[in-house]
Structure formats: C-alpha cells, structure tokens
C-alpha positions in Angstrom: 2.3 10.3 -20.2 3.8 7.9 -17.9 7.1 9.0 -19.2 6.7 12.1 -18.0 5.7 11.7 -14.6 8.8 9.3 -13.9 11.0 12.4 -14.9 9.0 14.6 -13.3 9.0 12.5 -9.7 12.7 12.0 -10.7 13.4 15.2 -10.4 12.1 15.8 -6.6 15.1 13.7 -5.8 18.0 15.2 -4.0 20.7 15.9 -6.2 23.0 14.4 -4.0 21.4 10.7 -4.6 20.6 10.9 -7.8 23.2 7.7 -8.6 21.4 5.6 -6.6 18.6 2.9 -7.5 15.5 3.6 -8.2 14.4 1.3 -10.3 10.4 -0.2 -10.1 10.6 -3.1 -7.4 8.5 -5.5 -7.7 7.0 -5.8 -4.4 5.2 -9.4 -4.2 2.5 -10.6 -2.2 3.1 -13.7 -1.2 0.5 -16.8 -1.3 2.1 -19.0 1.2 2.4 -15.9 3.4 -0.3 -13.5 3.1 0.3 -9.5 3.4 -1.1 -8.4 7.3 -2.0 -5.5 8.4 0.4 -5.3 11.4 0.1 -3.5 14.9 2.7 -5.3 16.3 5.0 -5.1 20.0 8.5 -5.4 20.2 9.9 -8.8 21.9 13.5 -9.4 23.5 15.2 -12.4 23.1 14.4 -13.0 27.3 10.6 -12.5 26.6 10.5 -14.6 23.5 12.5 -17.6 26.0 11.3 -16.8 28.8 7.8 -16.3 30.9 6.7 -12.9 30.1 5.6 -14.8 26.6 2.4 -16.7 27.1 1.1 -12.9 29.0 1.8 -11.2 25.8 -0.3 -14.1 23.9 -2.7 -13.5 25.9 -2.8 -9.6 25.4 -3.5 -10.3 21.5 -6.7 -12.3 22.5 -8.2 -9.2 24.2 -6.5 -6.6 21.8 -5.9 -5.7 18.3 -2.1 -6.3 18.6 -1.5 -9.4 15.6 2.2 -9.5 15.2 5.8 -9.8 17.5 8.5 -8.1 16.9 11.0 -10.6 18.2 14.9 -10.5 18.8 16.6 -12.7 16.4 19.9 -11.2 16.6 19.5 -8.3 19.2 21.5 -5.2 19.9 24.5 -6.9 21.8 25.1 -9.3 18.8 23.3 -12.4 20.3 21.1 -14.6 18.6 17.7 -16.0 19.7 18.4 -19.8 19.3 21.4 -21.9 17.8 22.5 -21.1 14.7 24.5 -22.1 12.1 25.4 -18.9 11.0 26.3 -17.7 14.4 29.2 -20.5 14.5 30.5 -19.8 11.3 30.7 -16.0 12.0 30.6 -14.9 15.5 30.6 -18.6 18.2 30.0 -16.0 21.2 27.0 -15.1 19.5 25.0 -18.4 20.7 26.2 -17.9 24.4 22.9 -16.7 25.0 20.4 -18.7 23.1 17.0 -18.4 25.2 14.9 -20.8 22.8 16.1 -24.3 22.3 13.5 -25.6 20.5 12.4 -22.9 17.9 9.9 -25.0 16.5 7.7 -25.0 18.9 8.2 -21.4 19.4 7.1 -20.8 16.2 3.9 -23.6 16.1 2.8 -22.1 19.7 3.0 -18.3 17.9 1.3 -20.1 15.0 -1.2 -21.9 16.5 -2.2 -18.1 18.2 -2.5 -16.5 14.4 0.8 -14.6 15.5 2.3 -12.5 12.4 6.6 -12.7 13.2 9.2 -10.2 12.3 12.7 -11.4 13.2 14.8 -8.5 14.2 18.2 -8.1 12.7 20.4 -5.9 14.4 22.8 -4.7 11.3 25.5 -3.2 12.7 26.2 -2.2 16.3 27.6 -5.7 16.9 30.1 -6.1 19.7 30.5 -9.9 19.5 31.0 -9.9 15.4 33.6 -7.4 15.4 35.6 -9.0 19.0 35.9 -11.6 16.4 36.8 -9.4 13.9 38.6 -6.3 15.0 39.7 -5.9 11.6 36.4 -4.9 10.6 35.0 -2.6 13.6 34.8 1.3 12.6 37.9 2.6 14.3 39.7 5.7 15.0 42.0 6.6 12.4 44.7 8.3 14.8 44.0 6.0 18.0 43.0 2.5 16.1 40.8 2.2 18.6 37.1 1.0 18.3 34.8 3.8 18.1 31.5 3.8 20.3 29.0 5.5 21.4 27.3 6.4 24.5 26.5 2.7 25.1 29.8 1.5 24.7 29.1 -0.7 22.1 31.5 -1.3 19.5 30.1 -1.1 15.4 30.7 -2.7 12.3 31.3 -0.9 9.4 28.1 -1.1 6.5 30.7 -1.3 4.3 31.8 -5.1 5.5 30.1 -7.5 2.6 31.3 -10.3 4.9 28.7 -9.1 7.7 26.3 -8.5 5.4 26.4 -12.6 4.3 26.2 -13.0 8.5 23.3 -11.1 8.5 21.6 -12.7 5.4 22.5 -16.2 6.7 20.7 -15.2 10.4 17.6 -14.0 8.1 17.5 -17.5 6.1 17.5 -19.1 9.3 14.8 -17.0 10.7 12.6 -17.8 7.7 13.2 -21.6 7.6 12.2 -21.5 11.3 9.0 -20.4 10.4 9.2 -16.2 10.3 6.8 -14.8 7.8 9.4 -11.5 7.8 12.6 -9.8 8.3 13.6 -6.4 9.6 16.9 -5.0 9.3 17.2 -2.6 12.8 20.7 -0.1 12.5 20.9 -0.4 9.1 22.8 2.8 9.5 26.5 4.1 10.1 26.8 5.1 13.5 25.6 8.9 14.3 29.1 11.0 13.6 27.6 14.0 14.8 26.0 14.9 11.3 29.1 13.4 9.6 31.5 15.3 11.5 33.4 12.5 13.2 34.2 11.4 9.3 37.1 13.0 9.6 38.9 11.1 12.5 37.0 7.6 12.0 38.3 5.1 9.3 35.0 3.0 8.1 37.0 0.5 5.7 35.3 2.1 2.8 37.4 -0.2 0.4 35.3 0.5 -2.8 34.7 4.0 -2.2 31.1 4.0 -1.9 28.8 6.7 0.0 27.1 5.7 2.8 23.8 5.5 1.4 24.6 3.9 -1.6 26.3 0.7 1.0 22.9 0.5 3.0 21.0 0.4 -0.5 22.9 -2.4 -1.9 23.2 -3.7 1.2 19.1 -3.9 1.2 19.3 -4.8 -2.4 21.7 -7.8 -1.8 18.8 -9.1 1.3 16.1 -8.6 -1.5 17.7 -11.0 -4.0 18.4 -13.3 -1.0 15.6 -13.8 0.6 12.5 -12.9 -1.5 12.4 -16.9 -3.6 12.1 -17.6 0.0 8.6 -16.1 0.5 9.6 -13.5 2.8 9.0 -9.8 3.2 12.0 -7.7 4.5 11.6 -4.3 6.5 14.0 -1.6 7.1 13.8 0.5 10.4 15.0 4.0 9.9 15.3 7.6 12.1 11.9 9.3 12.7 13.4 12.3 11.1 14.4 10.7 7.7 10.9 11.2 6.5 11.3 15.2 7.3 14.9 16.2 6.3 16.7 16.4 2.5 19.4 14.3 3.1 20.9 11.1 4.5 21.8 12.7 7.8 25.1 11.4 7.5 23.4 8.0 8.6 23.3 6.8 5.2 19.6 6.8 5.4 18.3 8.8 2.3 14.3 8.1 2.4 13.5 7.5 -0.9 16.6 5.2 -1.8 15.6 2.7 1.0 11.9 2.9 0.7 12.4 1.8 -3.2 14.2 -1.7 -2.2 11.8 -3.1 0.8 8.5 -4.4 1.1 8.0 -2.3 4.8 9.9 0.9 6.1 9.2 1.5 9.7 9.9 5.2 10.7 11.1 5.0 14.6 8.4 8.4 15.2 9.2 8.1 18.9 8.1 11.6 20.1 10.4 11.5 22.6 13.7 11.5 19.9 12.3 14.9 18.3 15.0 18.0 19.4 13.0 20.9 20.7 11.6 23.2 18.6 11.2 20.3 15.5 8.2 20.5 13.4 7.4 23.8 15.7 6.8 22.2 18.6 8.5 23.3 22.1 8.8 20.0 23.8 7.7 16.9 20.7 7.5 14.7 23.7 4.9 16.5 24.9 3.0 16.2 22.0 2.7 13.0 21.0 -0.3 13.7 19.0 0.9 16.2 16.3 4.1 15.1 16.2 3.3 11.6 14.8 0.9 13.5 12.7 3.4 15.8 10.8 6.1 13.1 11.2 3.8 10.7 9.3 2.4 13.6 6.5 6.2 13.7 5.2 6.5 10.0 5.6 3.7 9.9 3.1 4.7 12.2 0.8 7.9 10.8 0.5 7.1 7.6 -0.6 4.6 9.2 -3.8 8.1 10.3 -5.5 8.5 6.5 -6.2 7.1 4.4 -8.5 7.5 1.0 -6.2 7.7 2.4 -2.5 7.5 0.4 0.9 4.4 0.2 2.9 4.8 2.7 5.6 4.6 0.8 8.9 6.3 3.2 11.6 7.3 2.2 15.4 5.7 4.7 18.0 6.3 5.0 21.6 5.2 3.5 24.8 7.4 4.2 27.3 8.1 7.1 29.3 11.3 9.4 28.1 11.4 10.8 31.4 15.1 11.6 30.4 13.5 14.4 28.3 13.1 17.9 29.7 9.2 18.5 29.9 8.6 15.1 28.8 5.5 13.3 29.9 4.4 10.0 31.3 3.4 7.5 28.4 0.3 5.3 28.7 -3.1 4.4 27.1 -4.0 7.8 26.3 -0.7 8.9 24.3 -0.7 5.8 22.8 -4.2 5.9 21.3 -3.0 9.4 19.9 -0.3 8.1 18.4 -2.0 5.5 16.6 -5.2 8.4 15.7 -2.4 10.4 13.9 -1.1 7.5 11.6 -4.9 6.6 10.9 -5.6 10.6 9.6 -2.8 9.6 7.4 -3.8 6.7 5.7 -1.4 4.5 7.6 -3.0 1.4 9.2 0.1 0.0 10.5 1.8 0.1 13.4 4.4 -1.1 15.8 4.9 -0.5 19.6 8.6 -0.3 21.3 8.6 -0.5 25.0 12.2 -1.9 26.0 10.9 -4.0 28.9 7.9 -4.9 26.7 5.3 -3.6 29.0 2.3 -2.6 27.1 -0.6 -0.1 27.0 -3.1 -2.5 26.4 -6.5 -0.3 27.1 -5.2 1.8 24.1 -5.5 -1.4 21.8 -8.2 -3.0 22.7 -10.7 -4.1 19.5 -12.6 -1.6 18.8 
C-alpha cells in the first residue's frame, strides 16, 4: 500500500522536474536545539548592532513574537560581525561589521529565550562578485554585469565556490550560537519569466537546470550543517506555492520543500499582480490572499513524503507603491496571521525593512 501511494503522489509532480530529488529526508529534531514554533521579525545587521535592539527585546516580553530574523550576511554582501569566511572570500565583506563581540549578542538574545535565524543572502552579492567578476551573471553580448532595478550585481547559483562561502558564513553563524539558518535569494535573478536567458550567460559549466543547482545547492547545506545541530530554511516567491513550474527562478516547490527543515513562502500581499487568485487589487486584501496563498502552500507539501514545515513571511509595511494599495498596521496584520491559522500553519514571520512592528496585532492572547 505504501508503494502505491509514493507512485501515486509521484505522479502529481510536474513532468518537467521529475529528475530531481525526492528522496525521504530525514528531518531531525534536535535535542540540544529544540523545534519552536516561530513568529518571528526580521532584523538588519544596524538593528542587531545598534540601539533599536534592546526595543525589539522588549516588544517580545509584551508580545507573542519568540524569534529574530537577523542579517548575517545581508543583501549588499556584508556580514554581521568578523568572519573568517568573509576574508577568505570576499575582505570588503567585513567593512561593515556592526557586532564586535557576537557572544554577547547571542547570551543577551539567549538570556531573553530568543529563537535566532541567521539570514543568508545567496546570491545578489555585489561585494563577492567585485571580487570575482569572473563569476557575476553577465551579459553574453555586452560582458557586462547584469542587474536589476536595484542595481545590484548577482552571482550565478551555479558557482560551487560561492556556495562553500555561503556554507562557511552558516558554520560561523551556528558556532556563534544560532539555533538556524535561512538561505534568502536562493534563486536566479527574475529574467522576465526566463526570457532574458537568451542574452545572459549564467556560467552554467555542468549544464544543469536551474532548479536542479538551487536543489543541490540546499542539498550540499543539508549535509553541511545538519551534524551541527542546526535547522536550515529556504525563503521562496509567494507565488511558488500557486504556479506549476519554477518560474524561471529555479524555484520548483516541491523540489525545495523535500531538502529543508522550514520553507518560508514571502506571501506579502502586496507582491500579488492584479487579478491573482481573483482578486482586483491582492494588496487590498490581505486577508484572503494569505488565505488562498497558504491553501496551495499546503497542498503542495502533501505530494511529499518528507516536506518542510511551512513557516511563511507576511507583510507589515505599507506598499504604498501599489495602485489601490492600503496602509498596513495592527489590523491587516492580525488578518494575515488569522488566515495561516485556518490553515493549520502556526508559524510565522514579519518583514518590515526598517523593522518597525505592529505590535497590538501580536500581543499574547
């Protein structure tokens, strides 16, 4: 009988992934590091260093928020204290270092029953690829780097020598004292659904997909770090949940979801094109949006035999870049969290860029 339900779950999987892994996973609880059941805010490395962090302690005394999300190596390549790994791979990378003394960072976060989460940036890294322009995504007919909107340059996914950089930040993280890692951008850059592949050379030297590199990618972090005690998370597009394929990310749901312990879904309403799941302005609704956003979420993760806990990041800020958004606060944020619930998710994380949190919405009930 069990037999027969692997084939028959097999078979909901997109014929276009079928070579991928998916394998059972063990996924380990830890006894050194207990399992928590997170609702968690999202740190930079400035609030982690700087003053905003004894306010956001304090916001976890009066609210049900039991876990930081903090900048270990953030979106601009830099890393949140001295590093080994950050000298061997990328010296600009410690230019910035706003915690000196991570141990006591992590005994004062300790010593407030804090859950951590390092934050890996994968990919967008400007300073790893200044120092090795060899290995930024370029364009094939212009060598130069590609970017996006923010002008940052990327890496390819492809680069195993980045993926060891990223590994060694982790192992650092850990034997500082974080009880998890999550991989952020563990994606190709968007190609405006794959059809910048064309013009953009990606240093595919083994001739992989792109979801096949991010899942061995994951898989190679598994082996890594799990004798370590650690858990590992992967943060993927709100709409990976919803759609049949990778969306030229690399990010097929199911072949992610199989290797880590957490998959956080970014269900920001606010990232949603009109019209999506039938509503006008998914901004608007933060509500339902989360809610349908979160059914497929669900359902995706019962075609595998060993998937991740579900733990997705909502909103709480204002997209007031959005026409017909709305202004964020208390209100949409308890919606948000009301929708996961109906859906049998318990966990949560909050991203507000400047880290300034609705906290009436998650005060202990």
């Amino acid at each position: 009988k069990k037999d027969f339900t692997t084939i028959k779950k097999e078979e909901l999987i997109n014929f276009k992934y079928k070579n991928l892994d998916y394998s059972p996973y063990e996924k380990k609880e830890y006894i050194n590091n207990p399992r928590v059941k997170v609702k968690g805010i999202y740190l930079t490395i400035y609030s982690a260093g700087g003053k905003k962090l004894n306010s956001l302690i304090e916001m976890t005394k009066n609210t049900e928020i039991n876990t930081f999300v903090i900048d270990v190596k953030d979106d601009n390549g830099y890393l949140l204290f001295p590093m080994k790994s950050g000298e061997k791979f990328a010296p600009k990378a410690n230019q910035k270092n706003t915690v000196k003394n991570i141990s006591a960072l992590m005994k004062k976060l300790k010593d407030n029953h804090i859950y951590t989460i390092a934050r890996i940036v994968s990919f967008k890294d400007p300073i790893y690829t200044e120092a090795h322009p060899e290995r930024a995504i370029i364009y094939k007919n212009t060598k130069k780097p590609f970017t996006n909107s923010d002008n940052l340059t990327w890496a390819t996914a492809y680069d195993r020598q980045l993926w060891e950089y990223n590994v060694s930040v982790a192992k650092e993280a850990i034997a500082a004292g974080f009880n998890e890692v999550q991989f952020d951008y563990v994606r190709f850059p968007a190609s405006n659904g794959g059809k910048l592949d064309k013009i953009l050379d990606y240093r595919n030297l083994k001739n992989e997909s792109k979801p096949q590199a991010l899942q061995e990618y994951l898989k190679y972090a598994r082996k890594e770090l799990s004798p370590l005690q650690a858990y590992i998370s992967a943060d993927v597009y709100g709409l990976v949940s919803s759609v049949e394929d990778d969306m030229a990310l690399g990010q097929y749901w199911e072949a992610i979801s199989n290797i880590v312990d957490y998959i956080s879904p970014m269900i920001y309403p606010s990232h949603y094109g009109n019209g999506s799941y039938g509503l006008s302005v998914p901004d608007a609704f933060p509500y339902e949006t989360v809610y349908k956003s979160a059914k497929d979420a669900v359902k995706r993760n019962k075609i595998l035999l060993t998937p991740a806990i579900v733990r997705p990041w909502i909103q709480d800020f204002t997209a007031s870049w959005v026409k017909g958004s709305i202004k964020y606060g208390d209100v949409q944020v308890a919606e948000q969290i009301k929708a996961l619930k109906q859906n049998g998710i318990e966990e949560y994380l909050l991203w507000n860029a400047s880290n300034r949190y609705s906290e009436k919405a998650l005060r202990r009930k």
